[in-house]
C-alpha positions in Angstrom: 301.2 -112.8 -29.7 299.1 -115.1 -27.5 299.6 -117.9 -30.4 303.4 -117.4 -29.5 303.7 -116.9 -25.6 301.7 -120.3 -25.5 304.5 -122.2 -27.9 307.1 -121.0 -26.0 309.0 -123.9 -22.9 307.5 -123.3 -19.8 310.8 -122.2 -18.6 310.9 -119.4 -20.6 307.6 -118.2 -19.3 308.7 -118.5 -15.9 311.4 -115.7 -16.9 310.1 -113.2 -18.9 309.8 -110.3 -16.5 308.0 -108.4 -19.3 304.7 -110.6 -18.7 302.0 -110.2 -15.5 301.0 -112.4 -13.0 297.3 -112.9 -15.3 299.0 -113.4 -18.3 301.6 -116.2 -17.0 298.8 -118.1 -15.6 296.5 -118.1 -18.8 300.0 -119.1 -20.5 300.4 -121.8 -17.9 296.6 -123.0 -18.0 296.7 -122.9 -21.8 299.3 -125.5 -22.0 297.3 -128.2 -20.3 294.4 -128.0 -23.1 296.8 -129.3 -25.6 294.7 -131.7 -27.8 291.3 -129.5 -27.2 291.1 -127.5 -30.1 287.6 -126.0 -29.2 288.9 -125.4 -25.8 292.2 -123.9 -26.7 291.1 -121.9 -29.1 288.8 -120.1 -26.7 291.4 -119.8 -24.4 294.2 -118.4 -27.1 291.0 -115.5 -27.0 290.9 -114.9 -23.3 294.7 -114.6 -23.6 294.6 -111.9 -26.1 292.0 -110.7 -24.3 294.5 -110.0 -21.6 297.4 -108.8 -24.1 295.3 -106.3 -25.1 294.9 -104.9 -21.4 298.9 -104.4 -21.4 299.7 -100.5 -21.7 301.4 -99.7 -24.8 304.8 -99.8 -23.0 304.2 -103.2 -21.8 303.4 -104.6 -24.8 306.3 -102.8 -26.6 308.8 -104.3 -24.1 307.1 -108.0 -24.5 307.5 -107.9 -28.4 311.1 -106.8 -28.0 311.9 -110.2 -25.7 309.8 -112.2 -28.0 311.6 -111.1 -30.9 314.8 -111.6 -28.9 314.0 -115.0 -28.2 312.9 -115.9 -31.9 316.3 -114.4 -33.0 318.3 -116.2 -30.3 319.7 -113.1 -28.8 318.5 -113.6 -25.6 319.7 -116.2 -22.8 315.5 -116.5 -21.5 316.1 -120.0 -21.5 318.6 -121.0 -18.4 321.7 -122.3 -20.2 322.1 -124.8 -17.2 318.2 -126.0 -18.4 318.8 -126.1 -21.9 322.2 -127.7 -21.5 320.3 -130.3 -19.2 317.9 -130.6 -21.5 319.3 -131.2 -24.5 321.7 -134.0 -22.9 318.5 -136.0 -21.8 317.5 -135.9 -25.6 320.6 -137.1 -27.0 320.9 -139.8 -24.3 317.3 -140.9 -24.6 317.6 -141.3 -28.9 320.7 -143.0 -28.9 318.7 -145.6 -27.7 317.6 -145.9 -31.5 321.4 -146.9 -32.5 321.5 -150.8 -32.7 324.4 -150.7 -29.4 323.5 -152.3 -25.9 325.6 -149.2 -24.3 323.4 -146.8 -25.7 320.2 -148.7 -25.1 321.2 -149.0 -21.3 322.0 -145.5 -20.9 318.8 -144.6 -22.9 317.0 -146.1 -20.2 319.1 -145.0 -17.3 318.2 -141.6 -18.6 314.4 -142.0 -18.6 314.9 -143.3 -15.0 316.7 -139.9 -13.9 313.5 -138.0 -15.8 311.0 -139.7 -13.8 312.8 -139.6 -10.6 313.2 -135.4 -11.5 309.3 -135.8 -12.3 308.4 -137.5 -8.5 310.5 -134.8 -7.0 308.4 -132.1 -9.1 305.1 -133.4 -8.1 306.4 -133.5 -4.5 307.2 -130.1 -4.8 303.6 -128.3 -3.3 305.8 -124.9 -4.0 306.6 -125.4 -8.0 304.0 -124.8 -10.7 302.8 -128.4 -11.7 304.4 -129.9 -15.0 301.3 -129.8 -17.8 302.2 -133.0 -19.0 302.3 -136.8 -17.4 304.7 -139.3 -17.2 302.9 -141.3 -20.4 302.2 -138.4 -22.4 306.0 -137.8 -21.7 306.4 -141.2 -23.4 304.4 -140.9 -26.1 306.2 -137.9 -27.2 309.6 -139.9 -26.9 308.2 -142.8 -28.8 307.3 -140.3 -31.6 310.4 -138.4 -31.3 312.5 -142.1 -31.8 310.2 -143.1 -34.6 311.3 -139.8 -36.4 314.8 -140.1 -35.8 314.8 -144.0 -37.0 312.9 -142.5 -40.3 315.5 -139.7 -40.4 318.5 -141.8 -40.1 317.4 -144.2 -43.1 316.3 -141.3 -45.2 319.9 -139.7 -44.8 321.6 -143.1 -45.5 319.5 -143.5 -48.3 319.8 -139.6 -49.6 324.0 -140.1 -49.0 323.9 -143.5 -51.1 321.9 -141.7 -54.4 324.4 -138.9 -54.4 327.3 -141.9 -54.0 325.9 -143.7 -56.8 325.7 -140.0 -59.2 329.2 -139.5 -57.8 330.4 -142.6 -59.7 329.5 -141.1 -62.9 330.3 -137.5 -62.6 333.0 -137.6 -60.6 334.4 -141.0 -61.9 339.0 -140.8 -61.6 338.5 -137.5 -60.0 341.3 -136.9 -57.1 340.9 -133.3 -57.1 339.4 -133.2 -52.9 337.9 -129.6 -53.9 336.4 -130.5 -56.6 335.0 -133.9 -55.8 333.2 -131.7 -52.7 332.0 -129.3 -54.9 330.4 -131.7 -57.1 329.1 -134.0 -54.4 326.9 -130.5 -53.2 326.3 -130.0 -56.9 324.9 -133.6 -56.9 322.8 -133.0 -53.6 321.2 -130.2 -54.6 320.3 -131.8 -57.8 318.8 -134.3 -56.2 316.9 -132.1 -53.5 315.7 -130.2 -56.1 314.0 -134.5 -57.8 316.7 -134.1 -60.4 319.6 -137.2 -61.1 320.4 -139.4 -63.7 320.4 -142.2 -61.0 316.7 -144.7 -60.9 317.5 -144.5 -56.7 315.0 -142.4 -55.5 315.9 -140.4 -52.3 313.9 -139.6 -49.4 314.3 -136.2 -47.6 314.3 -136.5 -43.9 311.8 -135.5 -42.0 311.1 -132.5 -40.4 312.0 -132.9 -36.6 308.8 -132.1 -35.2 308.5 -134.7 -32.4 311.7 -134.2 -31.4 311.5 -130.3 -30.9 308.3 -131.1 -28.6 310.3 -133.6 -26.7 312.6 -131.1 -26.1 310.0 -128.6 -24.5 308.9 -131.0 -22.0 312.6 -131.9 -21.0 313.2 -128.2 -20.7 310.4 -127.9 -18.5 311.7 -131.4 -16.0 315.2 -129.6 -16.4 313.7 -126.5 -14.8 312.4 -128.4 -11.8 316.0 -130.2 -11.2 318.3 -126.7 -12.1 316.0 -124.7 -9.4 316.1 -128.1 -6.5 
C-alpha cells in the first residue's frame, strides 16, 4: 500500500479523506526523494510503518478508494485538474509535429505552466510542488523524445502491414474484409510473424509521458484551487 499511495498525483492525495494528517505528509515528503533509492526505500518503511497504525476500519476504507481509483470508478482526481492537465500535455507535444503553429503554442503553453508555478511558490498557504521548474523540463524533454520515437515506430509499424496488405489483400474491394485482414496482418506482425523483410518497431511504452502528466496534475491543482 505505501508503494502505491506514494505513485499516486499529488492531487489525489490531497483528496482522499480516507488517509491522516501523518500519513499525507510521509506521502508528500516521500515524493521529494525521487532519485534516492536508499533514502526512499527507508522512507516507503516509515510509511508502512504508519499504515500499519491505521485501525482495521481505516485501512479497509483506504483499500476500497485505492481500488476505486485503480479501477477508474472514482472521480479522486478533480475533473477540472485532470481536464487541465491533460490539455497542457497535448499542447506542450504538439510541439514535436514539424508546424510553426503548434511549436508556438507548445511554447505559449510552457509559459502559462511556469507562470501557474511562480504563483504556487507565492502561495505560503499551498503545500510546495516536489518538483522544480528544470526537473519539470527534463521530464517534458523525455516525454517529447518518446512521442518522436512513438510516432516513427507507428508510421513504420502502419507501412509493414501496408506492404503485407499488397499481397494478401491484393484486388480486394470487399471494406470488411480488407479491415479484417489488415488486423489479421497486425497481429501477425506484433506477434514477429510477416512475409514482408520490413521489420516493425512497436512503440514505446509511454512512460515519460504518464510522469509528465503527474506533475501537470499537480500545477493544475495549484491553478483549479487560485
Amino acid at each position: 500500500m505505501a508503494k502505491t499511495l506514494l505513485a499516486l498525483p499529488k492531487s489525489q492525495i490531497a483528496t482522499m479523506e480516507e488517509l491522516n494528517a501523518e500519513v499525507k505528509a510521509l506521502v508528500a515528503e516521500g515524493k521529494k526523494l525521487k532519485g534516492n533509492h536508499g533514502a526512499a526505500k527507508r522512507h516507503e518503511g516509515a510509511l508502512a510503518g504508519a499504515l500499519r497504525r491505521m485501525t482495521e476500519s481505516e485501512m479497509d476504507a483506504l483499500v476500497s478508494k485505492v481500488t476505486a481509483i485503480e479501477n477508474g470508478t472514482t472521480g479522486a482526481i478533480d475533473s477540472n485538474v485532470d481536464a487541465l492537465a491533460m490539455s497542457w500535455r497535448a499542447r506542450l507535444l504538439s510541439g514535436t509535429e514539424a508546424t510553426t503553429a503548434s511549436s508556438d503554442d507548445a511554447t505559449a503553453c510552457l509559459g502559462e505552466i511556469f507562470d501557474a508555478l511562480a504563483t504556487a511558490e507565492a502561495n505560503e498557504t499551498s503545500a510546495p510542488l516536489s518538483f522544480t521548474r528544470q526537473e519539470l523540463k527534463v521530464a517534458l524533454d523525455a516525454a517529447t523524445k518518446e512521442s518522436r520515437a512513438r510516432a516513427l515506430a507507428i508510421a513504420e509499424f502502419n507501412a509493414s502491414i501496408d506492404k503485407e496488405m499488397e499481397v494478401l489483400a491484393y484486388g480486394e474491394t470487399n471494406e470488411e474484409v480488407l479491415r479484417e485482414t489488415r488486423a489479421f496482418i497486425a497481429q501477425k506482425l506484433k506477434s514477429g510473424g510477416g512475409a514482408s523483410a520490413t521489420p516493425s518497431r512497436s512503440p514505446p511504452r509511454a512512460k515519460s509521458s504518464k510522469r509528465l502528466l503527474g506533475m501537470l496534475r499537480d500545477v493544475a491543482a495549484v491553478v483549479v484551487a487560485a
